[in-house]
C-alpha positions in Angstrom: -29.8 -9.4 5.6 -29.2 -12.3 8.2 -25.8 -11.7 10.3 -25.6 -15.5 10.5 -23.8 -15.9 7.0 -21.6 -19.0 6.0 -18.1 -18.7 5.4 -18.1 -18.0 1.8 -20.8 -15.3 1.5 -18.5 -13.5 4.3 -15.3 -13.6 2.4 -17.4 -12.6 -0.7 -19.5 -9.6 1.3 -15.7 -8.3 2.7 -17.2 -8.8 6.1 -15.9 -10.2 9.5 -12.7 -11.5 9.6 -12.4 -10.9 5.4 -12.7 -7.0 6.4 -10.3 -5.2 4.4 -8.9 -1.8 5.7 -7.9 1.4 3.6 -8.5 4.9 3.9 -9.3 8.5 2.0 -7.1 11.6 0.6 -8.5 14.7 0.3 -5.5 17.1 -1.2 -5.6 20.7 -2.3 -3.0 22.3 -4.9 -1.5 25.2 -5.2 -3.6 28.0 -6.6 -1.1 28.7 -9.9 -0.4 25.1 -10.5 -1.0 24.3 -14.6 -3.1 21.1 -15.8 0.3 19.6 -16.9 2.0 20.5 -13.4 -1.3 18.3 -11.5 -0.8 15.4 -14.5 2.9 15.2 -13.4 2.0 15.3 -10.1 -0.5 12.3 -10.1 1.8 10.4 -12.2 4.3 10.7 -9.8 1.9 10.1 -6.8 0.5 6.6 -8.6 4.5 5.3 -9.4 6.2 6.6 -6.2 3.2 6.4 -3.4 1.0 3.4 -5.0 3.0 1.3 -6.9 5.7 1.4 -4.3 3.7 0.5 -2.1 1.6 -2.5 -3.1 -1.6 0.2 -3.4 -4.6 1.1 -5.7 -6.1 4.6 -5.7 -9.8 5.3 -6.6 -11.0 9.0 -6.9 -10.0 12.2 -8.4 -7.3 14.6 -8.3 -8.2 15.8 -5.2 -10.6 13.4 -3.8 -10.0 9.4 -3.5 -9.9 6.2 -1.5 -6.4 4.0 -1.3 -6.7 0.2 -0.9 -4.3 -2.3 -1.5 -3.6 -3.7 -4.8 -4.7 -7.3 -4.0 -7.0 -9.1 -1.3 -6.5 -7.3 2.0 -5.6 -4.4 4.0 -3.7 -1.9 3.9 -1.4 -1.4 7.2 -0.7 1.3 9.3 2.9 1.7 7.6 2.0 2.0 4.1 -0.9 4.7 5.6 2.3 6.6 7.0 4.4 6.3 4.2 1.4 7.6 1.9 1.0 10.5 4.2 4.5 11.1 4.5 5.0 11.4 0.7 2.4 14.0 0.3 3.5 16.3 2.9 6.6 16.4 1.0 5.3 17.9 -2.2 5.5 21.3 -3.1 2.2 20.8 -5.1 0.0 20.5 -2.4 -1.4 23.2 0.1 -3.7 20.8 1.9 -2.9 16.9 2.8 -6.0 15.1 4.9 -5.0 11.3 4.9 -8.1 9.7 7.3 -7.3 7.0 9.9 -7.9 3.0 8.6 -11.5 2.4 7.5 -13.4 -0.2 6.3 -12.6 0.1 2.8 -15.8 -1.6 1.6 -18.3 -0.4 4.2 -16.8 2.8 5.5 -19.4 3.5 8.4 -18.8 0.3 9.7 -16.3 0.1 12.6 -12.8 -1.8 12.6 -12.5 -5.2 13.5 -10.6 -5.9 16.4 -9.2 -9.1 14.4 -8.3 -6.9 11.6 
């Protein structure tokens, strides 16, 4: 595809300056947690870690990408505070929260406008 694209078909490809930023979970649980504890869990995670914070989660229950609710990128602060959250549950024996990605095209580099 040509990289000399009009404004439009960049903000509608989520390229260039219309890069939006977000970044993936991987989480492990405790070995004698129940189905209902891990529901509880991810009901709690969604309310307290995405909702609070303007954020969408896509994935599984141990696997997933987090993105901002609306047009844009997630910042570095809501990364940390995501982070922070799940290192403070009892749940979880294993927290891996990646660095900012392209959210869209995730082997792409970051933007330096971004």
């Amino acid at each position: 595809m040509a990289t000399n694209r009009s404004r439009r078909l960049r903000k509608k490809l989520c390229v260039d300056e219309f890069q939006e930023l977000g970044f993936e979970l991987k989480l492990g649980f405790k070995e004698d947690l129940d189905d209902e504890a891990i529901d509880a869990f991810l009901d709690a995670f969604l309310t307290e870690a995405m909702d609070a914070n303007g954020l969408d989660y896509v994935g599984g229950d141990d696997f997933g990408l987090v993105c901002l609710a609306n047009r844009g990128s997630v910042s570095e602060e809501q990364r940390a505070a995501v982070e922070a959250w799940l290192k403070g549950r009892s749940e979880l024996t294993e927290v891996e929260v990646s660095p900012l990605q392209d959210a869209w095209y995730p082997e792409k580099p970051i933007n330096a406008a971004v």
